[in-house]
DRENBALUM-621676 format. One record per atom (N, C-alpha, C): residue number from 1; atom name; x, y, z. Coordinates in steps of 0.001 Angstrom, whole numbers, always signed. Layout:
# DRENBALUM-621676
k a east north up
NUM CA X Y Z
...
END
This chain:
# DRENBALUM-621676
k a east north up
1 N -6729 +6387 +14079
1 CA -5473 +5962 +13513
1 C -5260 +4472 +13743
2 N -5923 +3987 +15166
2 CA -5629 +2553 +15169
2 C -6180 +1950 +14080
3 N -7151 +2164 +13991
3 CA -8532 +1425 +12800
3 C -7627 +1677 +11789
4 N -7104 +2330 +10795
4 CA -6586 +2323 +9688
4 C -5168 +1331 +10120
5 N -4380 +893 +10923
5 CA -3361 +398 +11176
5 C -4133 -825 +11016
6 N -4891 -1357 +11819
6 CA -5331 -2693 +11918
6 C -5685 -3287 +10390
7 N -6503 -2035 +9889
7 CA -7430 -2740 +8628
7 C -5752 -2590 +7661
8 N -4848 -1982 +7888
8 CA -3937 -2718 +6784
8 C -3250 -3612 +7133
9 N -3081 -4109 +8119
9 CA -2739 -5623 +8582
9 C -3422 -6568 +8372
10 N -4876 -6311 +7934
10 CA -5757 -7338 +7579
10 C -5652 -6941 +6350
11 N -5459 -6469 +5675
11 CA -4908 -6674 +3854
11 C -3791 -7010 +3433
12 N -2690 -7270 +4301
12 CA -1628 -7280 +4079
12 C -1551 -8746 +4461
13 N -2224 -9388 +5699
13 CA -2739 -10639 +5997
13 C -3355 -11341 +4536
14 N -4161 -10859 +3917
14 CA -5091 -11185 +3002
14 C -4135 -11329 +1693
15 N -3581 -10452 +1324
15 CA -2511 -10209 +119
15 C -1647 -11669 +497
16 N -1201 -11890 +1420
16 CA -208 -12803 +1883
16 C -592 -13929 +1608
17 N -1812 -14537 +1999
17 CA -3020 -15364 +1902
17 C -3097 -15816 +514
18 N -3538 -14411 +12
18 CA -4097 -14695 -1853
18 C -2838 -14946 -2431
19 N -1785 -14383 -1938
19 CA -404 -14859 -2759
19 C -25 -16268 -2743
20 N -437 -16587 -1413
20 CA +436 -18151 -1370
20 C -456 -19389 -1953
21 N -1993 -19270 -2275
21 CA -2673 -20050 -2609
21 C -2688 -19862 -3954
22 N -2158 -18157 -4400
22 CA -2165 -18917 -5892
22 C -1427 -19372 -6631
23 N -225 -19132 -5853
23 CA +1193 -19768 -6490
23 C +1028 -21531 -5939
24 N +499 -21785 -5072
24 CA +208 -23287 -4612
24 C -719 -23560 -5566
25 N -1804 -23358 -5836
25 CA -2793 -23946 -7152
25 C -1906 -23712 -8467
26 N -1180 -22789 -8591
26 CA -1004 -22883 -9947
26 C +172 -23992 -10359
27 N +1315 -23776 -9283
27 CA +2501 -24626 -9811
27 C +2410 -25932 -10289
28 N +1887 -26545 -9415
28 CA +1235 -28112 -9833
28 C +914 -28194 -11921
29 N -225 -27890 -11779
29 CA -254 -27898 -12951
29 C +365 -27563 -14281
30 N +990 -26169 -13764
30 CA +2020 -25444 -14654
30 C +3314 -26447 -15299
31 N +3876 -26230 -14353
31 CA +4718 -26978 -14638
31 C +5041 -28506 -15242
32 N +4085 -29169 -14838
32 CA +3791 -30210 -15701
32 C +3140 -30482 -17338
33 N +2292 -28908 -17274
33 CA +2076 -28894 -18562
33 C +2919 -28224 -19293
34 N +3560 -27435 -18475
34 CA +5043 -26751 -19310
34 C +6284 -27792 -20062
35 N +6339 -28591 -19402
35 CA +7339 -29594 -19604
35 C +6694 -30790 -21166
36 N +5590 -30872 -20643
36 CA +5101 -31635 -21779
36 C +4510 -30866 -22885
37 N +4664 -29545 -22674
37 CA +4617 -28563 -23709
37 C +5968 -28328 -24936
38 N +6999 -28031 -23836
38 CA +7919 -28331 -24266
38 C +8809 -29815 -24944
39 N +7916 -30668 -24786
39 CA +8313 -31588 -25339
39 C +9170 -32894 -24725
40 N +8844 -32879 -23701
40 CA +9623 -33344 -21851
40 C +9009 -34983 -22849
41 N +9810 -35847 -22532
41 CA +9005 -37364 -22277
41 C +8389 -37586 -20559
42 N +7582 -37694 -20267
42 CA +7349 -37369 -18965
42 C +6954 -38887 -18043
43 N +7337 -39788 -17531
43 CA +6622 -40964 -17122
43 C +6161 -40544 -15675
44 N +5178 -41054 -15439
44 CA +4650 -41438 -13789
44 C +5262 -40825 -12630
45 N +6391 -41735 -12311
45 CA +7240 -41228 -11920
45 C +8113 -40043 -11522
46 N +8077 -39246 -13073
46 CA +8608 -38018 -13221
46 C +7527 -37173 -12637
47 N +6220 -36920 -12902
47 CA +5175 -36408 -12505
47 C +4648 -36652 -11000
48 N +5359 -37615 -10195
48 CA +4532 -37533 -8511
48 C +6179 -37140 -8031
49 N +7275 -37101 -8632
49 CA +8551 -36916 -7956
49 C +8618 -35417 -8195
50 N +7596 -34855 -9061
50 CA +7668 -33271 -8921
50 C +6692 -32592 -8014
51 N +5374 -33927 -7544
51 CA +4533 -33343 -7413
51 C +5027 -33286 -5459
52 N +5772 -34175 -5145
52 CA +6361 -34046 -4210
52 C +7287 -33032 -3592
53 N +7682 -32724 -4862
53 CA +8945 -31350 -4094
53 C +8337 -29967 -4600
54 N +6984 -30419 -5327
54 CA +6211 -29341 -5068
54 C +5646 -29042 -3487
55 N +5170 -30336 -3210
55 CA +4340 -29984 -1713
55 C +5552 -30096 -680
56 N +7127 -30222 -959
56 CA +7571 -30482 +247
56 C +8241 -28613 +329
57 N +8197 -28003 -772
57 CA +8172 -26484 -685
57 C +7197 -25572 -564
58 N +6154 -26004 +25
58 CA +4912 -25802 -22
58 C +5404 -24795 +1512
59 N +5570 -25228 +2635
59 CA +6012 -24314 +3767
59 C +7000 -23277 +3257
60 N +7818 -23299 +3060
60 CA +8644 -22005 +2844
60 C +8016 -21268 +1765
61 N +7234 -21381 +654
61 CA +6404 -20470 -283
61 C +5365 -19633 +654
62 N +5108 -20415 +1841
62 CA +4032 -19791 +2241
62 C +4900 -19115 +3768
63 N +5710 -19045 +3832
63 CA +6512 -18254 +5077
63 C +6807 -17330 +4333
64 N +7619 -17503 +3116
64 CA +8375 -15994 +2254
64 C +7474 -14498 +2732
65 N +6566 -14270 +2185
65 CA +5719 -12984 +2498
65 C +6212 -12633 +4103
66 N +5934 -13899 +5250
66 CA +5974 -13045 +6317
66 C +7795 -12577 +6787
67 N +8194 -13787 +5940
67 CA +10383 -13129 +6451
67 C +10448 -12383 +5384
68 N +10219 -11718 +4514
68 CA +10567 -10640 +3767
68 C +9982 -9453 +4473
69 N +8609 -9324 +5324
69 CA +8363 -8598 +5941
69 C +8702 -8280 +7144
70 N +9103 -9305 +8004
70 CA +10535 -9483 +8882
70 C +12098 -8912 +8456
71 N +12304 -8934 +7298
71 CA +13375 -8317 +7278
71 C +13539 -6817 +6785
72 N +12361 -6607 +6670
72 CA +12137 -5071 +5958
72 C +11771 -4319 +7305
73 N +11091 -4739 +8524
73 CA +11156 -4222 +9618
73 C +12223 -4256 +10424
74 N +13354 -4906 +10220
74 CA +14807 -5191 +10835
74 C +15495 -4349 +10050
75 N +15609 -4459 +8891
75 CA +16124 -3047 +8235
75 C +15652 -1946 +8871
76 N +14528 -1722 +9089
76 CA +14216 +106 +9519
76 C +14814 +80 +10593
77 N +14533 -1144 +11998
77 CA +15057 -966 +13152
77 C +15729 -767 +13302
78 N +17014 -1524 +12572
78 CA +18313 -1259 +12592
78 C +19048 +23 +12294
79 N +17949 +503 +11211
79 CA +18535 +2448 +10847
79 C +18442 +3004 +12018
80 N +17429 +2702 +12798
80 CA +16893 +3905 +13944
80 C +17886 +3628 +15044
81 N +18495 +1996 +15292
81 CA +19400 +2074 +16440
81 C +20887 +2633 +15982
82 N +21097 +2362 +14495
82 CA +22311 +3237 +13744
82 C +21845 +4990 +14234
83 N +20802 +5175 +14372
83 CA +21232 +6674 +14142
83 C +21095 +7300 +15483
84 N +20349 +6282 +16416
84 CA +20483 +6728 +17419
84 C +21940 +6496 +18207
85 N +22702 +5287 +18200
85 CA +24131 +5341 +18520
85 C +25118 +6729 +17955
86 N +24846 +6889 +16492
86 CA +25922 +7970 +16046
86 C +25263 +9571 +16337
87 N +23840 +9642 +17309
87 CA +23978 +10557 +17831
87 C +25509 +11496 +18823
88 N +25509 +12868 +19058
88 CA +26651 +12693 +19649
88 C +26371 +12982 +21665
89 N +27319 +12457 +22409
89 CA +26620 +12746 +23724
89 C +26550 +13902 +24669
90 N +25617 +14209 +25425
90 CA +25476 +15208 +25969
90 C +25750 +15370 +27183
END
């Protein structure tokens, strides 16, 4: 049972991983070609002042996975100390 616990922490590690690198490779480009897709006038400027608050959100894109999984384990905890308080006493 441990072995199956571990090896999904190492996919869930991995998923986390593959998520944040591909939303980091892709945005860059996306978005810049989105804009000049759409028809954006785009100067210099406009293009390193995005490419900046691309990389300065670059940490919290790549934390999200683990505090959403932080808060989904605080949710359960929190049921179990809810239900253990409204037990009644003996």
């Amino acid at each position: 049972m441990e072995e199956s616990m571990r090896y999904s922490g190492e996919i869930k590690g991995w998923t986390g991983h593959v998520f944040h690198h591909t939303i980091d490779r892709i945005m860059r480009p996306l978005i810049i070609s989105m804009a000049m897709y759409f028809g954006m006038n785009i100067s210099m400027s406009d293009v390193f002042t995005t490419l900046w608050c691309i990389d300065w959100l670059h940490w919290p894109i790549h934390m999200l996975p683990g505090f959403m999984d932080n808060i989904r384990r605080t949710k359960r905890q929190m049921k179990r100390m809810q239900s253990f308080f409204l037990l009644d006493e003996v």
